[in-house]
N, CA, C and O of each residue as an XYZ file, in Angstrom:
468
protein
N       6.563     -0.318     15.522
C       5.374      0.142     14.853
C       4.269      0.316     15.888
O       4.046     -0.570     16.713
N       3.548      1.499     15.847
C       2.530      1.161     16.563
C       1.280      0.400     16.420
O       0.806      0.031     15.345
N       0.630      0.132     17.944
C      -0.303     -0.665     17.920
C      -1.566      0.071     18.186
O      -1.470      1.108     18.842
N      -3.138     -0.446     17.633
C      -3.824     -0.264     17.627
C      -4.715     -1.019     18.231
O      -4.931     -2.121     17.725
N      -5.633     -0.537     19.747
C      -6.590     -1.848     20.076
C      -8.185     -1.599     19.388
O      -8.635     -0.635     18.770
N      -8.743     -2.772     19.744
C      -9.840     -2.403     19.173
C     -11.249     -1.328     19.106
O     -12.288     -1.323     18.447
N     -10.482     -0.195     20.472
C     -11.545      1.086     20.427
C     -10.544      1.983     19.306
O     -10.902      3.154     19.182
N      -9.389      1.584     18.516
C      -8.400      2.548     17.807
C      -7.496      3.618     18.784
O      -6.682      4.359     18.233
N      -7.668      3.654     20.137
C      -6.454      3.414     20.851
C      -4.705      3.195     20.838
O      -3.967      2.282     21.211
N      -4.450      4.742     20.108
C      -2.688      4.355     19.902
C      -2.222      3.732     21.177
O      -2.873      4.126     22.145
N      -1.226      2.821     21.470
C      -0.265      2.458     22.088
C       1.048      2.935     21.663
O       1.025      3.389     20.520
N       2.125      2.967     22.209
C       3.133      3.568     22.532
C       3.467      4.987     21.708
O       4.060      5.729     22.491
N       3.295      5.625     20.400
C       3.732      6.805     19.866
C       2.451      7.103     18.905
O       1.566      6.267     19.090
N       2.185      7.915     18.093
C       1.550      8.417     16.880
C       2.183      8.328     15.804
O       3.405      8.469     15.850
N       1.614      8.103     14.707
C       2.494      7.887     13.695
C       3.307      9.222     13.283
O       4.358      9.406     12.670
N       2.408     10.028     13.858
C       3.391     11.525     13.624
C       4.508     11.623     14.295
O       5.509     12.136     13.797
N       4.468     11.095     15.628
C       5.609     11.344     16.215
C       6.614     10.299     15.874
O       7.811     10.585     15.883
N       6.192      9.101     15.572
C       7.435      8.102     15.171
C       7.908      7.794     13.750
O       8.334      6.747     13.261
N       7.754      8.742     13.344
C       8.164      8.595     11.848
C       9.660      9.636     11.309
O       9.840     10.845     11.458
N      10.167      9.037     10.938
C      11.399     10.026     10.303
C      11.046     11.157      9.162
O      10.189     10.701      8.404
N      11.365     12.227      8.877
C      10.902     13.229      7.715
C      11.695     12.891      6.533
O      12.821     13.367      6.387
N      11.226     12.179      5.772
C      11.643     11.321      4.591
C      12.362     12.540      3.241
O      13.245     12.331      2.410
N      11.752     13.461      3.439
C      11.817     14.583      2.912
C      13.269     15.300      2.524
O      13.365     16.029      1.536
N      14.451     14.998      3.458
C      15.868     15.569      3.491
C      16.307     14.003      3.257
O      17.338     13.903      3.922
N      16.053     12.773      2.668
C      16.948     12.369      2.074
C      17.008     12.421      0.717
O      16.097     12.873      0.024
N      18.262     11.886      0.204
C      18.539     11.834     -1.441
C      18.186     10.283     -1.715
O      18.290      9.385     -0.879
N      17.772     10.152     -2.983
C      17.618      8.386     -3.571
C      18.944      8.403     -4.105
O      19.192      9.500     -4.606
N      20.178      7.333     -4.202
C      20.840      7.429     -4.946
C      20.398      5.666     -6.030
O      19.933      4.596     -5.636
N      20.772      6.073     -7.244
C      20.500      4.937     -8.366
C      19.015      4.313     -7.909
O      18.654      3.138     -7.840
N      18.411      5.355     -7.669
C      16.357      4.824     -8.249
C      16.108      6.077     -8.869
O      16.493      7.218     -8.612
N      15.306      5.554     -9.826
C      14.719      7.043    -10.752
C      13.454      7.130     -9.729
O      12.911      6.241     -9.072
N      13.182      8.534     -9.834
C      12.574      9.701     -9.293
C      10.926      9.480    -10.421
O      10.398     10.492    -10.881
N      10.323      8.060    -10.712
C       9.168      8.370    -11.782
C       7.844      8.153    -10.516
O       7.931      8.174     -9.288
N       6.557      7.930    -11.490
C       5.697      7.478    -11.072
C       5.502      5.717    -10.977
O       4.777      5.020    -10.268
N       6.249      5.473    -11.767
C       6.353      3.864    -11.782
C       7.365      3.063    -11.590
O       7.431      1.946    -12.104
N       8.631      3.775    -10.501
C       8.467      3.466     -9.544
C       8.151      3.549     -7.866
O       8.750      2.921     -6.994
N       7.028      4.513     -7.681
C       6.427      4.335     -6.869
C       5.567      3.334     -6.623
O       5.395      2.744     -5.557
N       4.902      3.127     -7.914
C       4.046      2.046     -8.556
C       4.345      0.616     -8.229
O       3.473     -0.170     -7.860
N       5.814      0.254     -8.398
C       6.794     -0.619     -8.239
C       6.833     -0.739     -6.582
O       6.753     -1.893     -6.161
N       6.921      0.093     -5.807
C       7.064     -0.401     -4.875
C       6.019     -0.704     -4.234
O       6.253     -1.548     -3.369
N       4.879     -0.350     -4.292
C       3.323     -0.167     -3.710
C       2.860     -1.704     -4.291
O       1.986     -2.392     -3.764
N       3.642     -2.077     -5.491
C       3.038     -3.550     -6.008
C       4.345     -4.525     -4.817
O       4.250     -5.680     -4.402
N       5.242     -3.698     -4.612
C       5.755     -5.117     -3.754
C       5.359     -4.716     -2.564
O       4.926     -5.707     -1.976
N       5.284     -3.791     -1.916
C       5.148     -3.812     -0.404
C       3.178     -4.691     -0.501
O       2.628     -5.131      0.509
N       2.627     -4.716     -1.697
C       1.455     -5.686     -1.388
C       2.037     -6.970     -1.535
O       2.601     -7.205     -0.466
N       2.143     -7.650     -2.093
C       2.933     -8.925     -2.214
C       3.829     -9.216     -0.801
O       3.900    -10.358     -0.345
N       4.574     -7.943     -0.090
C       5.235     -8.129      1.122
C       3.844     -8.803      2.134
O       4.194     -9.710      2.890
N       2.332     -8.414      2.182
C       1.705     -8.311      2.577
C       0.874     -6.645      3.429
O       0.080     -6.633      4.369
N       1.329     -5.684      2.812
C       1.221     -4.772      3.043
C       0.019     -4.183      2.260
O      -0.431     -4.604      1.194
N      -0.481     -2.966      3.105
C      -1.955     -2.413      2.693
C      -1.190     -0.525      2.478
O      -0.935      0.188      3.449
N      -0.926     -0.012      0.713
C      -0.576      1.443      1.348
C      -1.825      2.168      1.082
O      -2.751      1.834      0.343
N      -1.735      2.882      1.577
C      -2.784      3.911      1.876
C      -2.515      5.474      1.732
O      -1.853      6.076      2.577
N      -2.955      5.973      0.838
C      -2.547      7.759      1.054
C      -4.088      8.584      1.776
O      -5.291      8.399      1.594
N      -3.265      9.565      2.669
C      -4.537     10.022      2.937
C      -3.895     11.504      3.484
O      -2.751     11.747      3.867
N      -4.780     12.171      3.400
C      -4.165     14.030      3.717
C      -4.353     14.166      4.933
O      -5.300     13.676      5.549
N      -3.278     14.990      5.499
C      -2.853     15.705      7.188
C      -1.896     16.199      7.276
O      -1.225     16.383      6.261
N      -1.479     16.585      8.444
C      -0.196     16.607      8.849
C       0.451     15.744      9.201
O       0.402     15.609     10.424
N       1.020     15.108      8.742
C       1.625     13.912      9.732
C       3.140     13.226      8.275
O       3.415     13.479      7.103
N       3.486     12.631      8.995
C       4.312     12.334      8.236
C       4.159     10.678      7.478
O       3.284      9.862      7.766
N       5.078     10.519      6.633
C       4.665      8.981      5.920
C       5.087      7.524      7.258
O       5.895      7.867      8.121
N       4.831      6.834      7.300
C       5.229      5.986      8.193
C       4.038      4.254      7.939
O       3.160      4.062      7.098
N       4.477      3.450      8.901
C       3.395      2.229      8.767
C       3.463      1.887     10.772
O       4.184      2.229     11.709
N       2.019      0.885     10.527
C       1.567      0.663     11.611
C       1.074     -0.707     11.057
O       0.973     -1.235      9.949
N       0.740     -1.126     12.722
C       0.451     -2.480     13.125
C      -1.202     -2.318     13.413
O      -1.460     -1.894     14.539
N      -2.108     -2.540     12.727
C      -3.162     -2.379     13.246
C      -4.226     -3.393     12.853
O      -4.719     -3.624     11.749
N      -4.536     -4.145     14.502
C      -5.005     -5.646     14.930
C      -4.736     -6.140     13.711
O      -5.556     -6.321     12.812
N      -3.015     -6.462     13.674
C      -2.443     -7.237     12.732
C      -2.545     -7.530     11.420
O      -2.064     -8.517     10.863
N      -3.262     -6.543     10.865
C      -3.639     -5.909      9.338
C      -2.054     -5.013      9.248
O      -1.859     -4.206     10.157
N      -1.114     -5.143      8.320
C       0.297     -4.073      7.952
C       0.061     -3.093      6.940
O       0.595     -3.216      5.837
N      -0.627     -2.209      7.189
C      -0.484     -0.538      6.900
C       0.185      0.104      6.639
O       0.705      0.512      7.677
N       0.801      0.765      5.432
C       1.575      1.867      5.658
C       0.517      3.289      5.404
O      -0.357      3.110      4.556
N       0.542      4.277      5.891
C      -0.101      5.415      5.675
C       0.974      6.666      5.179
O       1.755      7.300      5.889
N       0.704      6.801      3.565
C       1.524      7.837      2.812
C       1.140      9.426      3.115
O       0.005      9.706      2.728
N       1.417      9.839      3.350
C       0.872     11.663      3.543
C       0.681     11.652      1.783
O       1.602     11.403      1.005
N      -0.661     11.965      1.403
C      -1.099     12.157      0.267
C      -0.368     13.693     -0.369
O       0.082     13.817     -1.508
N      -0.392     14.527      0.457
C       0.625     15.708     -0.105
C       2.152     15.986     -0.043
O       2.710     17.009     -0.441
N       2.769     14.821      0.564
C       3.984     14.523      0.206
C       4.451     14.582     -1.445
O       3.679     14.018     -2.220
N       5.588     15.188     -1.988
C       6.376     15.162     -3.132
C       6.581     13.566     -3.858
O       6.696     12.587     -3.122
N       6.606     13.453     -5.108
C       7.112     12.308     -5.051
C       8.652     12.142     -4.454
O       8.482     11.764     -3.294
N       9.504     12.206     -4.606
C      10.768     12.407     -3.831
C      10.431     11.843     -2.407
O      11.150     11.008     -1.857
N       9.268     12.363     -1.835
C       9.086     12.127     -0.543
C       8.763     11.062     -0.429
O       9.292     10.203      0.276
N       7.862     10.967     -1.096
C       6.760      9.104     -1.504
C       7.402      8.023     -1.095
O       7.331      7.183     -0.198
N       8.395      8.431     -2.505
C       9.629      6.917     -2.785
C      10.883      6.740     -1.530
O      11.233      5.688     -0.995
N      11.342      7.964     -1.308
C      12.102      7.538      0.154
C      11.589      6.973      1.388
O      12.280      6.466      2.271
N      10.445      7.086      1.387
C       9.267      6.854      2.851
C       9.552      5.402      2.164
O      10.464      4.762      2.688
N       8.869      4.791      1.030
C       8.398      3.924      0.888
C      10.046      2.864      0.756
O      10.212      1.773      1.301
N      10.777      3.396      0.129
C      12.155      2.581      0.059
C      12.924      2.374      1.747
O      13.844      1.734      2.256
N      12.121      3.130      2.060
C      13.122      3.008      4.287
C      12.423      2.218      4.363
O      12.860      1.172      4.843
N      10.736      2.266      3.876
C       9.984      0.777      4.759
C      10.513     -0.401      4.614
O      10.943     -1.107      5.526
N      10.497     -0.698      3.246
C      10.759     -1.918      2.789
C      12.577     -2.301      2.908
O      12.934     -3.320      2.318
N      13.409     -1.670      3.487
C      14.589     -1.451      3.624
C      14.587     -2.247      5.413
O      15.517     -2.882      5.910
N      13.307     -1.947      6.019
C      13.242     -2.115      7.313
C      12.565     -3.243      7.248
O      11.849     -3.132      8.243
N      12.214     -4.565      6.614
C      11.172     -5.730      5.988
C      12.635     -7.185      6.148
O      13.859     -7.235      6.267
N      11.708     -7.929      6.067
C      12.505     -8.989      6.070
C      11.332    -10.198      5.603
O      11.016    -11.210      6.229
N      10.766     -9.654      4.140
C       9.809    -10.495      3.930
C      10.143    -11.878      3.046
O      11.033    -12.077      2.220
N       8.891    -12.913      3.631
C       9.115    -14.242      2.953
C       9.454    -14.241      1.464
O       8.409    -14.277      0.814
N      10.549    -14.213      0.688
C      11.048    -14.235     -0.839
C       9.992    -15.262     -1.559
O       9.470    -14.951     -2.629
N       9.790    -16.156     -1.088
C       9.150    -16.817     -1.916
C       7.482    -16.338     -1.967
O       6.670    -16.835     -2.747
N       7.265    -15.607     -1.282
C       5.630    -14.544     -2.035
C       5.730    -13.754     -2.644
O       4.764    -12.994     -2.718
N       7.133    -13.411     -3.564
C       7.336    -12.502     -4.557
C       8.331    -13.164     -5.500
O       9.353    -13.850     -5.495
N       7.440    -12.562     -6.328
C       7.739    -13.298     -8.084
C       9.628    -13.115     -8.400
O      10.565    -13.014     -7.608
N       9.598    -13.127     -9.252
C      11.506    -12.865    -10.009
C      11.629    -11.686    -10.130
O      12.821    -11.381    -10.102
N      10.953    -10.823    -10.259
C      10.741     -9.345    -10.763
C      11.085     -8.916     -9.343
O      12.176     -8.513     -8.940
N      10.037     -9.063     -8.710
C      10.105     -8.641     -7.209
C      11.015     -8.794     -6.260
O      11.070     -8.151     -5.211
N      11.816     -9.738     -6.651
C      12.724    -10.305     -5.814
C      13.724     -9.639     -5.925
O      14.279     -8.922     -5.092
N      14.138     -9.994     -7.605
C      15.116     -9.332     -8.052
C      15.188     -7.064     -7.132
O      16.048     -6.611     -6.377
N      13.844     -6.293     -7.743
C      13.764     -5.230     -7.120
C      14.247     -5.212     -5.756
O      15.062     -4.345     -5.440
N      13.828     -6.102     -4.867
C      13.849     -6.008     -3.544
C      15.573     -6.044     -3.301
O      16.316     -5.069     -3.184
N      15.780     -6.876     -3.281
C      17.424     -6.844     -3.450
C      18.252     -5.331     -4.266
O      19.322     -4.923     -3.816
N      17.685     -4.761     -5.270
C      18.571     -3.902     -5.455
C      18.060     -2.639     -4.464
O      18.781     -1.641     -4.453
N      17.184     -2.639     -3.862
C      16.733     -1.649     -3.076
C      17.322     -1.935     -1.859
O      17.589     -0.945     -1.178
N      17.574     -2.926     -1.437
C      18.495     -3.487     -0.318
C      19.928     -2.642     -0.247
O      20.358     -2.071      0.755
N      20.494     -2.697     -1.417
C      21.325     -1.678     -1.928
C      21.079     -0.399     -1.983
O      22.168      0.166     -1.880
N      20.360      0.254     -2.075
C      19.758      1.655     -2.630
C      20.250      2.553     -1.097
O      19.829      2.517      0.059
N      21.144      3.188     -1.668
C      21.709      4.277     -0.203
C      20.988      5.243     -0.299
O      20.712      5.745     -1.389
N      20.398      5.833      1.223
C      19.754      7.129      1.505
C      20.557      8.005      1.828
O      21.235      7.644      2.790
N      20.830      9.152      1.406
C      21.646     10.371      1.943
C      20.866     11.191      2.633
O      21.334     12.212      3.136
């Protein structure tokens, strides 16, 4: 992830450049709604995560910045796009279980499962 110093100073990549185009995969067994995008935006906070949508070019991805965990959504991304960005993050997590409820837990685990094509 990249780092941010305190003049906002990328270190090693841009989030544009280090991000995968979420866009050409398939979800298999997650529905395609608004809630669960919703669903995941309530666990990646509970993960300790801050998401954020905001418009550019750039692609969806997260950053490290002075140790605040960010993800930044491309606000004109598809949903399709949303939920795959957001299901690779949390796919890439290895967060403390016990700061998320039964609900959450339970989700997190079947998304653990959840294959990207």
């Amino acid at each position: 992830m990249p780092l941010l110093n305190s003049f906002g100073a990328i270190f090693l990549q841009s989030i544009y450049e280090c991000c995968v185009d979420f866009s050409k995969f398939v979800l298999m067994s997650l529905p395609l709604t608004n809630h669960t995008l919703e669903k995941l935006e309530q666990l990646l906070l509970a993960m300790g995560f801050k998401v954020r949508y905001e418009k550019g070019n750039f692609k969806t991805g997260s950053c490290l910045l002075e140790h605040n965990k960010i993800i930044v959504v491309n606000k004109f991304s598809n949903l399709e796009g949303k939920i795959a960005a957001l299901v690779m993050l949390v796919k890439q997590t290895n967060p403390d279980e016990h700061t998320l409820d039964e609900k959450q837990r339970q989700f997190f685990h079947s998304l653990q499962q959840t294959k990207l094509f």
